[in-house]
Structures are given as C-alpha cells and as structure tokens.
N, C-alpha and C positions, 0 to 999 in steps of 0.2 A: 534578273540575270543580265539584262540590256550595263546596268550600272557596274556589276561585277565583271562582266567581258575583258575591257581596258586591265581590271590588273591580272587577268587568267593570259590575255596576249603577251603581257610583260612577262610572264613566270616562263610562257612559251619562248618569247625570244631568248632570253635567258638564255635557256635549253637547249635552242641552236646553237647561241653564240657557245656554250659549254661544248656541243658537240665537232662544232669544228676545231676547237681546241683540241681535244680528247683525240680526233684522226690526223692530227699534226704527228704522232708520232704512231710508231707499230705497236710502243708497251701498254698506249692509254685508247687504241683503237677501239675496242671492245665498250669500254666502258663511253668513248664518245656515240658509241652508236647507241647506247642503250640512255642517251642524254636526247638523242636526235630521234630517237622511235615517241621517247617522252612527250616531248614538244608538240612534236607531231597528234598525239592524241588527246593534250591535253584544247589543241588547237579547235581539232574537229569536234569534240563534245562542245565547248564554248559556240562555234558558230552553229554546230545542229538548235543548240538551245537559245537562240537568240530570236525576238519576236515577231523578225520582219519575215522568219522558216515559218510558212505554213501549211506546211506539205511535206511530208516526208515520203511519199511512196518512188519518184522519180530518184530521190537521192537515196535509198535503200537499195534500187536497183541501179542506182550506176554504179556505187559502193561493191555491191555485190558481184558484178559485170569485172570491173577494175579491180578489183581485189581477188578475182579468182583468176584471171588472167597474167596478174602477177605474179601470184604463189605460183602457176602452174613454172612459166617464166624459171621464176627460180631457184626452182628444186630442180630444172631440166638442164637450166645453160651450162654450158664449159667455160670451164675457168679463162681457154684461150677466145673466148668470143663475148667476155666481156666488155671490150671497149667497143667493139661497134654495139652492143647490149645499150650504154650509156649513152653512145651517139643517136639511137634510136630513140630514144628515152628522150634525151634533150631535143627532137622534134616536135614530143608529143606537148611539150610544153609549151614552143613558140606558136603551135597550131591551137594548144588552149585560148594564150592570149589572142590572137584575129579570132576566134570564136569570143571570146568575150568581147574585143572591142566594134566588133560586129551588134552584138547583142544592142551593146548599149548605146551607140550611133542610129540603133532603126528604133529602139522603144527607152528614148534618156530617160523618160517618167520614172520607169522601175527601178530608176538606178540614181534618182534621185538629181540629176548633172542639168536639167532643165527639160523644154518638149521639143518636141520633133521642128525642125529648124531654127532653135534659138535655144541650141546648145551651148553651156558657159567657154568662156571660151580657154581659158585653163581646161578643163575637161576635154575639150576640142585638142587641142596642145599634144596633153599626156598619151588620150587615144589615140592618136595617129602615128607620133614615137613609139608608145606602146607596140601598135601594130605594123611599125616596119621592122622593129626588133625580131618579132614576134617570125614573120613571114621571112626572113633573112635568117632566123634560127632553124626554120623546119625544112626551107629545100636544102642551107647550107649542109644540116647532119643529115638529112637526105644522102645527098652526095656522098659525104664521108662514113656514112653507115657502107654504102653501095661500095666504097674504096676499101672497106676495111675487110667487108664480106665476099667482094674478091667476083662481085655480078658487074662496077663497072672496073673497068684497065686502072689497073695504083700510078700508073706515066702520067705526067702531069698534060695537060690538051694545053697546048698553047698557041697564039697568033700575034703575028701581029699589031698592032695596037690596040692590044689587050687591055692595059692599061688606064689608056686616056679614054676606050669604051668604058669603064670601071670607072672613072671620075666620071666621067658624061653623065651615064647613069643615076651614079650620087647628087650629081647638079639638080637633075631631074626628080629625082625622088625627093629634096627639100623646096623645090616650087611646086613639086605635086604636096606636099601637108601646108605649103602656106597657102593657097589655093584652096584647099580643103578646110581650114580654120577659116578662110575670107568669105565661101561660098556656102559652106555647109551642105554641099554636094554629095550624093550619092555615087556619081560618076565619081568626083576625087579618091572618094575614098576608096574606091575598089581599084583605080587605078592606082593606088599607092600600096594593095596588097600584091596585085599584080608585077607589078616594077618591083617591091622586094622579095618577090618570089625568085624573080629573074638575077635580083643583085647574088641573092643568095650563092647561087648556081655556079655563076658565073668568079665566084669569090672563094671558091672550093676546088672549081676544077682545074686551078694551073697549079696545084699544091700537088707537089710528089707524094708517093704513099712513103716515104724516107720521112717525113716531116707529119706524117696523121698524130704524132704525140700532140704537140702543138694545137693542131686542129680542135682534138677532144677539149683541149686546156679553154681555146678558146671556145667551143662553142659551149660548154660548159658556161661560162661568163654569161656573152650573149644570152643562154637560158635565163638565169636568175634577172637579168635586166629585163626581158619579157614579164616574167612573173612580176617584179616592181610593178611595170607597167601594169598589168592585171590590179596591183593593189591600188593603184592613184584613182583607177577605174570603178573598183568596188570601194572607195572609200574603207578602205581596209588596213587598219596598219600594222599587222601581224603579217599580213602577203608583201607587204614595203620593204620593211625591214628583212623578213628573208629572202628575198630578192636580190637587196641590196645585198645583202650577207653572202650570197651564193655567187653573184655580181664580182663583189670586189675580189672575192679568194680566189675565183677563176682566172681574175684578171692578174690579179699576183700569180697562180700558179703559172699561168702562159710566160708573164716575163720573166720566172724560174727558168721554167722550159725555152725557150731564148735565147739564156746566157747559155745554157746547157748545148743549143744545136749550132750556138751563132748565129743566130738570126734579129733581124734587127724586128724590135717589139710594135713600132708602129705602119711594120710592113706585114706583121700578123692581123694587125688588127684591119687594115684596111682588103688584104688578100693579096698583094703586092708582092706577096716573094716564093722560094718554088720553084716556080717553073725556070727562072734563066738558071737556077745552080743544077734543076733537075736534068736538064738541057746538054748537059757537057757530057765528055765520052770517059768510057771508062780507061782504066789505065793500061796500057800494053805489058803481059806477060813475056811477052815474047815465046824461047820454046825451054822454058826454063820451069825444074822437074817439082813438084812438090813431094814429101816426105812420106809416105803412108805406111801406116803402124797399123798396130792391131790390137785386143783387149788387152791379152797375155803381155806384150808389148807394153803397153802405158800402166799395168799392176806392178809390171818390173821399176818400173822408173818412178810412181808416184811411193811404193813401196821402201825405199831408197832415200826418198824428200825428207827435210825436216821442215820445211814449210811450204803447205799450199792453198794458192788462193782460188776460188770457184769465179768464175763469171756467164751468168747466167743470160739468157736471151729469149730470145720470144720462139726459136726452135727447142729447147728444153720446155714450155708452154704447149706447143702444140703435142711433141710427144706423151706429156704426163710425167717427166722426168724426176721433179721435187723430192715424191718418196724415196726412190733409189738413191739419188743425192745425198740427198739426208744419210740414207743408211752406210752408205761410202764414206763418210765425212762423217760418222762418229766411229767407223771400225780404224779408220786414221787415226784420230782423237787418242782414241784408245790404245794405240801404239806409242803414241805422243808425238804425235804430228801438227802442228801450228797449222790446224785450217780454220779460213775467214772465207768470205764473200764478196765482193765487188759489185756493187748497182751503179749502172751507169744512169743518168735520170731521164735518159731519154728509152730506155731498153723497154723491148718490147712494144707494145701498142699504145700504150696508153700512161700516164701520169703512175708511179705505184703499181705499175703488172706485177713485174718479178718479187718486189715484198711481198701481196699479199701472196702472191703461188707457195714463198717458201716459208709462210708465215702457218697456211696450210699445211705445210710439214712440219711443223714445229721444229723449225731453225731456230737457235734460239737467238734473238733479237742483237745483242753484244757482238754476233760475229759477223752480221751485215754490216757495211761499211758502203759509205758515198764518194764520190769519186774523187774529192777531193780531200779524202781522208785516208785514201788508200796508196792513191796514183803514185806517191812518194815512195813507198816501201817496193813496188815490182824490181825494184834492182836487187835486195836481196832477197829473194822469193827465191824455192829453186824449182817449184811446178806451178804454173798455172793453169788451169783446166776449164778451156773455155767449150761451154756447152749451148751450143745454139743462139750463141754471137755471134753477131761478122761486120756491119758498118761501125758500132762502137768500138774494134778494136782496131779497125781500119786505120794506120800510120802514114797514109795517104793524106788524112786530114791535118798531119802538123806539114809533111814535107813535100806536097804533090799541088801547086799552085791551080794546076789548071782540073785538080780533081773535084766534083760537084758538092764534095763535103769537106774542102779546104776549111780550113777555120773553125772548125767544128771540133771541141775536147773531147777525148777519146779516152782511153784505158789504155796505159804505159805497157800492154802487158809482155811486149816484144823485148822489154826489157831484164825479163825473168830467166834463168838460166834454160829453160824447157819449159817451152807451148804446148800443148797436147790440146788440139782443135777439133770439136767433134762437130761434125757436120755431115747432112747426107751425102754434099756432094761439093766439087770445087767451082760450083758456080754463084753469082755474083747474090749478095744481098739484097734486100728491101730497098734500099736504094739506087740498085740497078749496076751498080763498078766493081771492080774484081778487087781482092784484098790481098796487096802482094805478101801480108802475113802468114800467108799459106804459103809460099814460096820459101821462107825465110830459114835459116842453118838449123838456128833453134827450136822449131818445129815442124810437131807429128799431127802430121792428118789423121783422124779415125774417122773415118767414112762412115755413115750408116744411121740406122732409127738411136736417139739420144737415148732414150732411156732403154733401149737392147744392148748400146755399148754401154752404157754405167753398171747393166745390171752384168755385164757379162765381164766386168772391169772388177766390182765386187766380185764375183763369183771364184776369177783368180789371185784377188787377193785372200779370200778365203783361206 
C-alpha cells in the first residue's frame, strides 16, 4: 500500500482541486461536493491503510466521537447560523495544527524530523509557522464566531495605538520562532503559541460586525495554511496540497470580498482596518417621515409591475423567508412579470449566504444576478423588493463622505421606480448608520417579520 499511497493522494488531490471548481458556481455545486466527500474518503482509507497505522482503536473512536458530533451539527443548524458554524469550524482546525506541531516538537522521533533537541531545522522552520498560523486561526474565529453569535458586542473595540501594539507584536512573534529554531527551546515555543494566541485576538476585535464577511473569507484562508503546515509536519503531501488549495481560494475569495466592501486587501490581512470606518457616526435624519405601507398596499403595486427585482439580505435568513419568496416570485412569473434577484456579495454573513438560502428554494439559478450584472438595469425596474437588506442598499456609500461605508458598492436600487423595504423596524443596520433610503419619495416601508409580510403580500395577491 506504502508504494500505491502517492498515486491514491494524487487521485485525492485531483478531487479537491475538481471540487472547488464544481462550488465556483450554484449549477455545478452539488456535483463539486460530491467530488470533495470523494477525495476526502478516498484520502482516509489510504492513510488508515498505510504501515506506520498500527492501531486503529484510538482512530475508530475519534472517527466516531467526530463524526457523530458532526452529523448531529448538521442535521440541527439553521441555515442563518452558518457562518459563525464555519467560523467555528475554521478554529478547530488552527487548534489541530498547535496540537500537532506540539506533538512533534516534544517526540520528533515519531514523526521522523529528528530527536529531542536536534530537530532539522527546516522542520523547526515549518513547525513554528505552522503553529503561529495555527494559534492566530483559533482565537482569531474564536472571536469572530463570538461576533457572529451575538455573546461578544459586533462594535469594533478600539484604542489607541492599536496598531503599532499589532506590529510590535508581529515583531515579537518573528524573533520569538527565530529563537526557537536557534535554541530548540521549549520555553520559545509555547511562548510563540501564546503570543499568537494573543495576535489572534487582538486582529479580530477592531473589525466591525459590517465587515465579518471578510473575516469568514479570511480566516477561511488562515485555516487551510494551518493545515499546510500540518502537512510539512506529518510529511504528508495530500495535507500540502489541500491546504494550499483551501489557502489560496480563501485568499482569492477575501480579496473578492474586498473589492466588494472597499477595503484595502493587505489591511485584511494584517487586521488593520475596521475599526477607524466602524468608528464614524451615523447619518442625521433629521425629523424627516418615512413611508409606511402594508401587505394589501405593496400586492397593489407589485401587482401592477412589469418588472421586479428581489434583493435578499440576512433579515430574509433569519426569518426563513426563501420559501415564501419563491412562492411570490413564480405567482408573478406567472402573470408575466420579469422577476430576478440581486446578490450583493457581501450580503448576509458570510461568502454565498443568500445563494445557498435561495438555492434551498429552488430559485432557479438564471434569475440570481451579481451586482455587477444587475446594478445597470435598476433604472428600469419598476419594483424592487428589498427583503432583509439595509447597509447594501445604503446610498450613503456613493454619496455621504464622512459615512463609515463611504466607498463601499451598493445596490442602485433607489434607482427603481418603487422600493418596497421590508424590515422590522426603521433602525440602523449591521453596520450600525441609518439608511436615508427609507426616507426616500420612492419608498415604502413594510415594517414587520419578512416572511409574515411576503406570506401576507402572497396572500393578497391571491
């Protein structure tokens, strides 16, 4: 088996690499996952069977321990509490790597890298990056699990000389692993799990909960370069290469995510940004009246439309809205009504919320649109029906300099002849600023649970 491994890892990588193809898009999602479950098991039988396993009872019961803890996981989660789900998840994995490069810094014998203080010094190198990656992935999705789950405050904590504490740190944490390579130190090295415990922390908490998209994207990344590390550690090149794999795409997706919030990519990466945009005040209303409608009210007007476009948010998420939508948007259809979709790519929590929610409705795939496939047509729209949006439609971000999401592309949708804005209430977004698009001629407020006004919106169009 030891000689057949190398090409059963190859067939695995493959698998991956097919599988993050395959969830590049909604139509080929399905069949990428069922490329990535592959991979994945053709992985694990190769390493159970390989002759340095000489024991299986430990790895039966972790197997077993982690694999029912997962199924239980999820069959239970809600859809809206997926991303902190992920962010959880991407802990568990920076906390695998310091457990492994623990392991293999107190007994190198078993792991092949040399003996107890005259460890190679490449192996030295890798373990120590390995495990600041590692220790900087688990308290950073600490945090941002804590931000998402709503047990710590989403305001960014800020002071300062926040900042140059954050470079100090970093300074610190590279003469603590050359130290540790120089000295072969016990002391280094836990003081270099310690200090990226600390960076972690400290590199999460000035980030608005406006910007956890981002976060997910990146600690996402940070994960698979842990796991790398893991692989350089077990001499493993199946753990390498998906690492790297998970590595790079995270890192692409974040500077997607990026261009998408405005934010500059190498101040995500270091923790750098945040808190001064989260920091600013929101915008003055003044005593100026917003519009407020009702079901009957917005059945009459979308009734009326010969095109409209949905735009979905992470309050249609929390409700369970999807179905009802759906059902609203083919009883339109069926009149002959021009309905589409609008994803903004930051909407919602995470990378891909609102596709998969309306993918789970069987939306069908053609009428989702990205925001830069859409934003062009809101002028001849004549309803928009934004359902549990509010910083992505915020017009604040092209024309309000000193607003905290200046800069930031939005959704044109003020531009449509009739807003119809469901929301529970006229208060400020995830990002904390008021959205003077609820103020605006063109739009109606529908106040209340999203999916009790859609179903009650169907109901009078009926």
């Amino acid at each position: 088996m030891e000689t057949l491994a190398p090409l059963a890892y190859l067939i695995a990588s493959i698998c991956f690499i097919m599988a993050l193809r395959g969830l590049s898009g909604p139509e080929t999602a399905r069949q990428g996952l069922v490329y990535g479950m592959s991979g994945m098991a053709i992985a694990i039988v190769t390493t159970l069977l390989l002759p340095i396993v000489s024991s299986y009872g430990l790895i039966i019961v972790g197997i077993a321990i982690g694999g029912s803890i997962g199924a239980v996981i999820a069959k239970k989660i809600e859809m809206t509490a997926l991303p902190q789900l992920v962010a959880a998840f991407h802990s568990l994995v920076g906390l695998a790597a310091v457990f492994v490069a623990a392991a293999a810094f107190h007994d190198p014998v078993s792991f092949g890298i040399g003996t107890a203080g005259d460890i190679k010094i490449a192996s030295l190198i890798e373990m120590s990056i390995g495990t600041a990656i590692g220790a900087v992935t688990f308290t950073g999705s600490v945090i941002a699990w804590g931000k998402l789950q709503g047990v710590i405050p989403g305001k960014p904590i800020i002071f300062n000389g926040q900042h140059a504490l954050n470079a100090l740190l970093g300074i610190l944490l590279l003469v603590l692993i050359i130290m540790m390579c120089v000295t072969q130190s016990a002391f280094y090295f836990w003081a270099i799990v310690l200090l990226a415990l600390v960076i972690g922390i400290m590199i999460i908490v000035p980030i608005g909960g406006a910007d956890m998209p981002v976060i997910v994207s990146m600690l996402n990344s940070y994960s698979g370069w842990a796991a790398a590390g893991i692989g350089f550690t077990l001499h493993n090149n199946l753990l390498i290469i998906t690492g790297a794999l998970v590595g790079a795409s995270g890192a692409i997706l974040s500077y997607i995510m990026c261009k998408g919030m405005n934010r500059s990519f190498f101040s995500v990466i270091l923790g750098g940004f945040g808190g001064e945009q989260a920091s600013g005040g929101a915008q003055d209303m003044g005593d100026r009246n917003a519009n407020i409608g009702s079901a009957e009210d917005a059945a009459y007007i979308i009734k009326n439309a010969s095109s409209v476009v949905i735009v979905p948010g992470y309050g249609m998420a929390v409700a369970q809205a999807q179905h009802a939508l759906r059902e609203m948007a083919d009883l339109l259809k069926a009149e002959g009504v021009n309905v589409r979709y609008a994803i903004h790519p930051v909407a919602g929590r995470m990378p891909g919320h609102m596709n998969v929610l309306l993918a789970e409705a069987n939306v069908p795939y053609d009428e989702v649109l990205e925001l830069e496939d859409i934003n062009r047509d809101f002028s001849q729209t004549d309803v928009v029906y934004v359902i549990g949006a509010n910083d992505i439609t915020n017009p604040a971000a092209k024309n309000d300099s000193t607003s905290p999401i200046y800069g930031m592309p939005v959704l044109d949708v003020e531009k449509a002849k009739t807003v119809l804005f469901v929301k529970r209430s006229l208060g400020s977004g995830y990002a904390g600023i008021d959205n003077p698009l609820f103020y605006a001629d063109n739009t109606m407020m529908l106040l209340g649970d999203a999916k009790k006004m859609t179903e009650d919106i169907l109901k009078s169009l009926e």
